[in-house]
Each structure stands twice: as C-alpha cells, then as structure tokens.
C-alpha positions in Angstrom: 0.0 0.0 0.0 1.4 3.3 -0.7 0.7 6.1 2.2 0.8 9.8 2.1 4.1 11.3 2.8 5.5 11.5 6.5 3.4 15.3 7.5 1.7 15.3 4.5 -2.0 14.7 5.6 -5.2 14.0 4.1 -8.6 16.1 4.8 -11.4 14.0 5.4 -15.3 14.1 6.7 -15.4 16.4 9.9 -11.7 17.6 9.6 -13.2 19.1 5.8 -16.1 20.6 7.6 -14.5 22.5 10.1 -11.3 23.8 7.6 -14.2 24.7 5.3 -16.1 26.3 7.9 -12.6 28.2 9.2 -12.1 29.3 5.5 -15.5 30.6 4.7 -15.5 32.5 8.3 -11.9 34.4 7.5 -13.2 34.8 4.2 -15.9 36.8 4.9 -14.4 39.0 8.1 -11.7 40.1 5.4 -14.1 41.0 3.2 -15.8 43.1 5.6 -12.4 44.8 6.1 -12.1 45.6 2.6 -9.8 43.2 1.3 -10.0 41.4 -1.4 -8.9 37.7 -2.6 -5.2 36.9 -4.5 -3.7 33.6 -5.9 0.0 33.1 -6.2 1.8 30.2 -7.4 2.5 26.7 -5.3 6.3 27.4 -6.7 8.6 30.0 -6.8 12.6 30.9 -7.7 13.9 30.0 -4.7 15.6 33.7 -4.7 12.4 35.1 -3.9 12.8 33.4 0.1 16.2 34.1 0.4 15.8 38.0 -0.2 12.6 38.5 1.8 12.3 36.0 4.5 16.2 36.0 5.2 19.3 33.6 4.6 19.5 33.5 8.3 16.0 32.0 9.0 15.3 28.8 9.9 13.2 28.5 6.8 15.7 29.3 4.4 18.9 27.4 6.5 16.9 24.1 7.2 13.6 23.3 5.7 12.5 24.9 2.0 11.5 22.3 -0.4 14.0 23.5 -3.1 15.1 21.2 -6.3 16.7 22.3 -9.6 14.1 21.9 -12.5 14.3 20.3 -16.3 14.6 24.2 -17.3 18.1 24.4 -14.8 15.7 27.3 -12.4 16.4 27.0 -8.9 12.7 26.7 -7.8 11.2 25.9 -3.8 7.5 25.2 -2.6 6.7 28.4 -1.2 7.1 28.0 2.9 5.2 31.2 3.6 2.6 33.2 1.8 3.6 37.4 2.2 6.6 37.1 0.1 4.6 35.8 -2.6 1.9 38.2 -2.3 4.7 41.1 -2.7 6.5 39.8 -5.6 2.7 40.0 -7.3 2.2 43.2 -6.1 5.9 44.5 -7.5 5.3 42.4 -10.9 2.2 44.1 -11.3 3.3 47.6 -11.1 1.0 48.3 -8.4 4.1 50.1 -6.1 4.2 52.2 -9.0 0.7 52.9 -9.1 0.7 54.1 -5.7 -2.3 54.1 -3.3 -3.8 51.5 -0.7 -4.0 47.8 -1.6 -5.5 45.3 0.2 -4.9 41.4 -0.6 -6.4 38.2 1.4 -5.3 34.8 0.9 -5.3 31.1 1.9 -3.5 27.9 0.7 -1.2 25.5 1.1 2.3 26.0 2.4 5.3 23.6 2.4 8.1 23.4 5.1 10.7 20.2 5.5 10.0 20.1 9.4 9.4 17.3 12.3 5.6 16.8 11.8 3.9 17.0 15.2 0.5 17.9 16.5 -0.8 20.7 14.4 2.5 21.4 13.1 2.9 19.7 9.2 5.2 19.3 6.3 2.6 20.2 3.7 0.0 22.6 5.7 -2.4 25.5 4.8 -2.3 29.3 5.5 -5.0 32.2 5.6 -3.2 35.6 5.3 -3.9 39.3 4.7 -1.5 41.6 3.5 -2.1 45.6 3.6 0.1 47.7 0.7 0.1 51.7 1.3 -0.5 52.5 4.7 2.1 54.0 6.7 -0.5 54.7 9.5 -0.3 51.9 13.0 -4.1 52.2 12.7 -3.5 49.5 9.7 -1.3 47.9 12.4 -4.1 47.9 15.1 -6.6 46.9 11.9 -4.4 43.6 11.3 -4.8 42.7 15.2 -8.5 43.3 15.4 -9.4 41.3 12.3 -7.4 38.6 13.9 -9.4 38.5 16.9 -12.6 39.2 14.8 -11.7 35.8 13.3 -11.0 33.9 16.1 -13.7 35.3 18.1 -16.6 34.0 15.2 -14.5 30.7 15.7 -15.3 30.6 19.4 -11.4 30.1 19.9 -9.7 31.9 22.7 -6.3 33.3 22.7 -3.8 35.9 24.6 -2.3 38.7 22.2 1.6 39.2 22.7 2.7 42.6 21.7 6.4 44.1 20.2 8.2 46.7 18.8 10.8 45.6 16.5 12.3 49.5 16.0 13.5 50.4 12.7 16.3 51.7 11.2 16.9 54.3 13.5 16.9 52.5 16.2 17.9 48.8 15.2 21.8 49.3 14.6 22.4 50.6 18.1 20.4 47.8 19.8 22.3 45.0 17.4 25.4 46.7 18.7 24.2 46.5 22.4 22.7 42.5 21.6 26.0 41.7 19.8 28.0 42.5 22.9 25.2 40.8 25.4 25.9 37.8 23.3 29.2 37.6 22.9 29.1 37.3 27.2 27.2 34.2 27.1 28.7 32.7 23.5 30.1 30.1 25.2 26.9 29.0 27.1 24.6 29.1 24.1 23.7 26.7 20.7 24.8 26.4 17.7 21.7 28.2 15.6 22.4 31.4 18.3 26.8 31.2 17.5 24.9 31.4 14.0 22.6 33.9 14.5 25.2 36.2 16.4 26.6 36.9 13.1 23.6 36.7 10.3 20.9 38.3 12.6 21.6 38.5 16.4 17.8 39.8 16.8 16.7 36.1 16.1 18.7 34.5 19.2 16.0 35.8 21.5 13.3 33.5 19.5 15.3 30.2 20.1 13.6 27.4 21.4 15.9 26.2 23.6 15.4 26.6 27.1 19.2 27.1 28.4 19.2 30.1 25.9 16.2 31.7 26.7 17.1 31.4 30.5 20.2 33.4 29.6 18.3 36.1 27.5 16.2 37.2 30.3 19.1 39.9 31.4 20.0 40.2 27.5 18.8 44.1 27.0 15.5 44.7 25.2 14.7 45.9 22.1 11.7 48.1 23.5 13.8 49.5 25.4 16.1 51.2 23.2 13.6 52.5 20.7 13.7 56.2 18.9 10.8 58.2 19.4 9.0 57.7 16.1 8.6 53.9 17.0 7.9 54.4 20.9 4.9 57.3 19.9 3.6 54.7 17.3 3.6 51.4 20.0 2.6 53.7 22.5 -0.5 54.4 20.2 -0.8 51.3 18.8 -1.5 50.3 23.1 -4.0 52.9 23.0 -6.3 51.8 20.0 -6.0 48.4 21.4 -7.2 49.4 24.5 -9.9 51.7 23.2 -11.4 48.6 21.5 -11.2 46.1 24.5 -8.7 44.2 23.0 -6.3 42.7 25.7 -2.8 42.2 25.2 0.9 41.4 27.0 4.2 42.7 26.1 6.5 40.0 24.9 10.0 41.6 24.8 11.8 38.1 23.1 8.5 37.9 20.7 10.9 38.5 17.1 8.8 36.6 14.6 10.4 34.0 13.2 10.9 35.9 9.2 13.7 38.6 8.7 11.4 40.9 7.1 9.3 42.5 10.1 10.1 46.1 11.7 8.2 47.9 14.5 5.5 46.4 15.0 5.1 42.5 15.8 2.3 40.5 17.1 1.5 36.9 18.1 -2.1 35.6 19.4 -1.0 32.3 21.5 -3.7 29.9 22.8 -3.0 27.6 26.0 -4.8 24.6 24.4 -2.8 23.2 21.9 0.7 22.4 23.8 4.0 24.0 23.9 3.2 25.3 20.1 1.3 27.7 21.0 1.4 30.3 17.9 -2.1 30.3 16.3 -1.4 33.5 14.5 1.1 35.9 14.0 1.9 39.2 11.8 3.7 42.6 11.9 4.6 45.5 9.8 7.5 44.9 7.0 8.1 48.5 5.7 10.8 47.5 3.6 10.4 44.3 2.3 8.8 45.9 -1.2 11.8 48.0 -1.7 14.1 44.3 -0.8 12.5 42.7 -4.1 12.9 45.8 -6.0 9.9 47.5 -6.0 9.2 51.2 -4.7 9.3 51.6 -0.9 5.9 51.0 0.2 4.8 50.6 3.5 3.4 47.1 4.3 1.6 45.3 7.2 -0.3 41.5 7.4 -0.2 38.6 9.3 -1.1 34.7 8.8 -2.5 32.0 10.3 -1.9 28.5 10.3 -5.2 26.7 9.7 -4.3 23.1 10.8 -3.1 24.5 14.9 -7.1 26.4 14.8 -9.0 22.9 13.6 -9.3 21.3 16.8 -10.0 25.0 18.3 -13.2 25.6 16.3 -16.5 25.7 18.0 -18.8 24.6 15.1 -22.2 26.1 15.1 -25.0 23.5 15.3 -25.3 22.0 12.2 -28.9 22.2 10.7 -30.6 19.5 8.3 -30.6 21.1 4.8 -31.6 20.1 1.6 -33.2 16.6 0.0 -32.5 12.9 0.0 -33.9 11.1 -3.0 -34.2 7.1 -3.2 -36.3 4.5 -5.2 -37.4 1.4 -3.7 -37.6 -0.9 -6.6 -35.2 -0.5 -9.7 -38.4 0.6 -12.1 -38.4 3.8 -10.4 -34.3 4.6 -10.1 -35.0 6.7 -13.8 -37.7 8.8 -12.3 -35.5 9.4 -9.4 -31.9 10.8 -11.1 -34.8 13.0 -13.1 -36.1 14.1 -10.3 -33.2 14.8 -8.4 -31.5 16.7 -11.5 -33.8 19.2 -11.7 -34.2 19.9 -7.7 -30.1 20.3 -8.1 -30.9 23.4 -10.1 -32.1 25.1 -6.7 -31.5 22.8 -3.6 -28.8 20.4 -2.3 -29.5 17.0 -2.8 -28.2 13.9 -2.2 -29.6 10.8 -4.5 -29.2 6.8 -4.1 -29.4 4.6 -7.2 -29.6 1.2 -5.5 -33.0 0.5 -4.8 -34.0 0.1 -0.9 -36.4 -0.7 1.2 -38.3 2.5 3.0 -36.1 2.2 6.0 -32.9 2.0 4.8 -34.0 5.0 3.1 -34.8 7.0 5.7 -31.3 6.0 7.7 -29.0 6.5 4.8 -31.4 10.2 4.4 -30.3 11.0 8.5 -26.8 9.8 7.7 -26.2 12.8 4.8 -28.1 15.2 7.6 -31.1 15.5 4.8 -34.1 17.9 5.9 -36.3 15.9 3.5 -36.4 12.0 2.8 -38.1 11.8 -0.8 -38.9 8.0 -2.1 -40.3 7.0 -4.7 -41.9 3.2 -4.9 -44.5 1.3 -7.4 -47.2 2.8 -5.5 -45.9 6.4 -6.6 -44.7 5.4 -9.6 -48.3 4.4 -11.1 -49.7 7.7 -9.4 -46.5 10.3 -11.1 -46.1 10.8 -7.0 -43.7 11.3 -4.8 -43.4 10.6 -1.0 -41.7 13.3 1.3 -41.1 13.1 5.0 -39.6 16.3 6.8 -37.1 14.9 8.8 -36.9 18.2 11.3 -40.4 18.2 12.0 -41.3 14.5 11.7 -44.4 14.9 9.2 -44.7 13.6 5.8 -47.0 14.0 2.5 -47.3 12.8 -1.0 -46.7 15.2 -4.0 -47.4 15.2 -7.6 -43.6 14.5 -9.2 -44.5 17.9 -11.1 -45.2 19.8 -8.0 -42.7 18.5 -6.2 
C-alpha cells in the first residue's frame, strides 16, 4: 500500500467541515475589512525566500523544499505566503501605481520540518497583506481582524505585543545585543553562535530553554527604541485598548521571518501544547523596496489553519436540503430526473440502489437531509412522490411535477 508522505496529511469528513467552515468565516471578516482575494503560485525561484524571508531564518537554512528543475531554475515550494503576495504586487506595477492595496489569501504552504501535533510538512495558510498604509491604525486593523476571526471561531487566545524598532533604532540595539551575546557565547547553541553573526535579533526566539534562561538579562529591544517607533507602539497600546482588545508585552516575541520592523504580534492559545502560535503578523516596511519594488509601506499577518482545527467551536449543524431514493429498480430513472432538476435550486443527495423504505430514511439521516423523498411502485403508477420532513417529523405525498 502506498501512504501519504511523512506530514503530509489528508482532509477528510469532519476535519473538511470545520477547515471549510474556518475558510468561509476568514473569508468573509476580510471581506468586511475591505480586502480582497489573490492567488499566487505553489512554486517560486527560490531567490524570492532568500531575499525577503532572510538567509538566516530557519526556513531558508533548514527546511524549504528546493530542487533544480528540467529548465536548470532553482525553484522551492513556497514556505510562507507574504513574500509571494509582494512579488505579485511588484510584478504588477502596483508600487508604481501608488495608493492603498489590500490582498487576502489562503493555501497550502510547504516546510521540510518534524511533523507534530498541528505542526505539518505540507499545511495550509489564511493571510492578509495591507500595501500603502504607513499609519499603526493598519497595524491595530491587522490585530482586530485577527481576533474578529478567532472570536466568530469561538477560539480563545492571549495577544503578545512588540516593537521591533526600525532603522533608526535597530543598529544601536544589534550593537548593544551583539555585545550581550558575545558574554554568554560560550553557554549558548549552535543556531544562536549562527545567529550572532547573520541576525543577532533572532537568538531571543530560540527554542531552547538554556538560551532563553540566559536572555532574560539580555537588554531589550523596546527599550532602546527612537521616538517615532515608541509614539507609534505607545499608540498602537491605545487603540488596542480603546477597543477592549487585551494584550501582553513579549519583549523576546521577534517573529520567526527577517522581514518584520516595529510592530510585531502573536495571538498564542494555551490549548494546543508547547506550540502555541495560532497566528502571528507585523509591519514589514521595507520588504517591497528588498524585491525591488518602490518603498511601500506594508503590514499582514497569517494563520496557520491546521493548529485552529481542533480549536473551532462549530455552530449546530442544521438538516438542509433533500434525500432522494427508489425502492424498486423501475423507479431509479424517475429518481436521477427528479433529483437533476431539484439540483438546479437545492442540495441533494440521490441513491441509485433501490431500498427498502427504511434503509432510506437512515442513509437520508446519515447525509443530515431535511427531506427524505422516495419514490416506490405505488408512486410510480400515481406520477407521486413521498416526502417526509425529517426536522419536523411529518410527511406528504406530492405530484412529481409539483414537487
């Protein structure tokens, strides 16, 4: 028997209902927020990764899906969806064309990884991406369609807050990091010795717990910001709080991508085990200008739709549409007629095996039917039809015509 690759999982039955469910919910929240749907390619050059989400990432150092194709391109599986979404936006000539673009999006995502719970190989995405607006209200926008989201999903979470600085107030801190580090080099891993010299920023979002004890006296970030980022945290707090959104400050939260400034945000849930990231975004001011587009201010986040699943609080579900059976083979015709036409405006579910009345009526509960609709000799000599609502337990014969 041949099995699905090692984290590369299959979607089945109630899994389908609730990632459809999840979809269909984001789906519409974004569209309320203005935003409107993009598509971008499974595969990419594999230069598009390295010069947004960073040579020093874990993505890019340890687990892209990258091969040489028949044409000799160096191609990946895309691991993340915003670099994508900018490269469209650049190859379009939309940074040229200047004002405010809005772009929602969901998918599948590819990372070589240890598959564990919620955590796969192959694994889907829905992301927004915000193109134009230099303003932390998009910022605070970003966070509250998150929790909008999660909140219609009956999912709780806890929203970690930090300011990343930019390049006014980056180089100093790296400078002040840099020196933290190089105290403790010789008590710290391998990725961090790595990280000290590709991007010392990402040692304080290591995973191992030796390091991290460390980097509770290394200094922090939001404490060593210029005023133009500290005015825009400090009123990116406020809108939050205006809006009764709660939130912690997570001085170590970095984001795992090379491309975010200022602001940074993770919603965390306590349900789901150590990996506890449901969603995560930030501002990336310069990532457009990095794959040679126009400097254009940029903000979006993304969620990883496999670590919500088990989260979801699905809403009751409610019998809908028809079931359609015969009970002797003379009738099955008359049936797939039947059922053709009521496709036109209703769902329904048909059966071309002929059955006996009850078998009808369980296979009719088993596809959650509102209406059990069987037709038998009886009905077929009369051009009738019997219906039985399901919900309300009372039944009827129709003409086929008027039915």
């Amino acid at each position: 028997m041949i099995a699905s690759l090692r984290g590369m999982n299959d979607i089945l039955s109630e899994d389908y209902e609730r990632f459809t469910y999840f979809i269909q919910t984001a789906t519409n929240i974004a569209q309320n927020y203005g935003f409107h749907f993009i598509e971008t390619p499974l595969l990419e050059e594999t230069a598009l990764f390295k010069r947004s989400v960073g040579e020093s990432s874990d993505i890019v150092t340890k687990e892209m899906y990258q091969f040489i194709d028949k044409g000799e391109n160096d191609v990946c599986l895309r691991p993340e969806g915003t670099a994508g979404v900018v490269r469209a936006f650049v190859q379009k000539k939309l940074d040229k064309a200047g004002g405010i673009h809005r772009f929602f999006y969901h998918g599948c995502m590819f990372r070589y990884e240890r598959p564990q719970k919620g955590r796969l190989r192959q694994f889907h995405q829905f992301g927004v991406e915000s193109f134009g607006v230099e303003s932390v209200y998009e910022d605070a926008t970003m966070i509250m369609m998150v929790a909008d989201i999660l909140s219609a999903c009956g999912i709780s979470y806890r929203l970690q807050l930090n300011s990343l600085g930019d390049i006014q107030c980056m180089p100093q801190y790296r400078d002040r990091l840099v020196s933290f580090i190089a105290s403790v080099e010789g008590e710290i891993c391998e990725d961090c010795l790595r990280r000290k010299v590709t991007n010392p920023i990402r040692v304080l979002d290591c995973k191992n717990a030796s390091c991290q004890a460390l980097y509770v006296h290394a200094p922090k970030l939001i404490d060593n910001l210029c005023a133009s980022c500290q005015d825009d945290f400090d009123t990116l707090k406020n809108i939050l709080y205006e809006n009764n959104i709660a939130y912690e400050i997570n001085t170590n939260l970095v984001r795992g991508l090379d491309y975010y400034s200022k602001t940074a945000f993770e919603f965390v849930s306590d349900a789901i085990g150590s990996q506890s990231a449901i969603a995560g975004g930030g501002r990336y001011d310069r990532l457009v200008e990095f794959l040679d587009g126009r400097p254009t201010p940029a903000v979006g986040f993304a969620m990883g739709v496999e670590r919500l699943l088990e989260l979801i609080k699905m809403p009751q579900s409610k019998r809908e549409g028809y079931y359609i059976g015969a009970m002797d083979d003379e009738a099955i015709s008359t049936v797939v007629k039947l059922a053709q036409k009521k496709r036109k405006s209703d769902k329904t579910n048909i059966e071309f095996k002929a059955k006996n009345l009850k078998n009808h009526l369980k296979a009719a509960d088993k596809v959650n039917a509102k209406f059990c609709c069987v037709i038998g000799e009886d009905e077929m000599k009369n051009g009738t039809i019997w219906v039985k609502d399901l919900e309300e337990k009372t039944e009827k014969t129709l003409q086929q015509r008027e039915f």
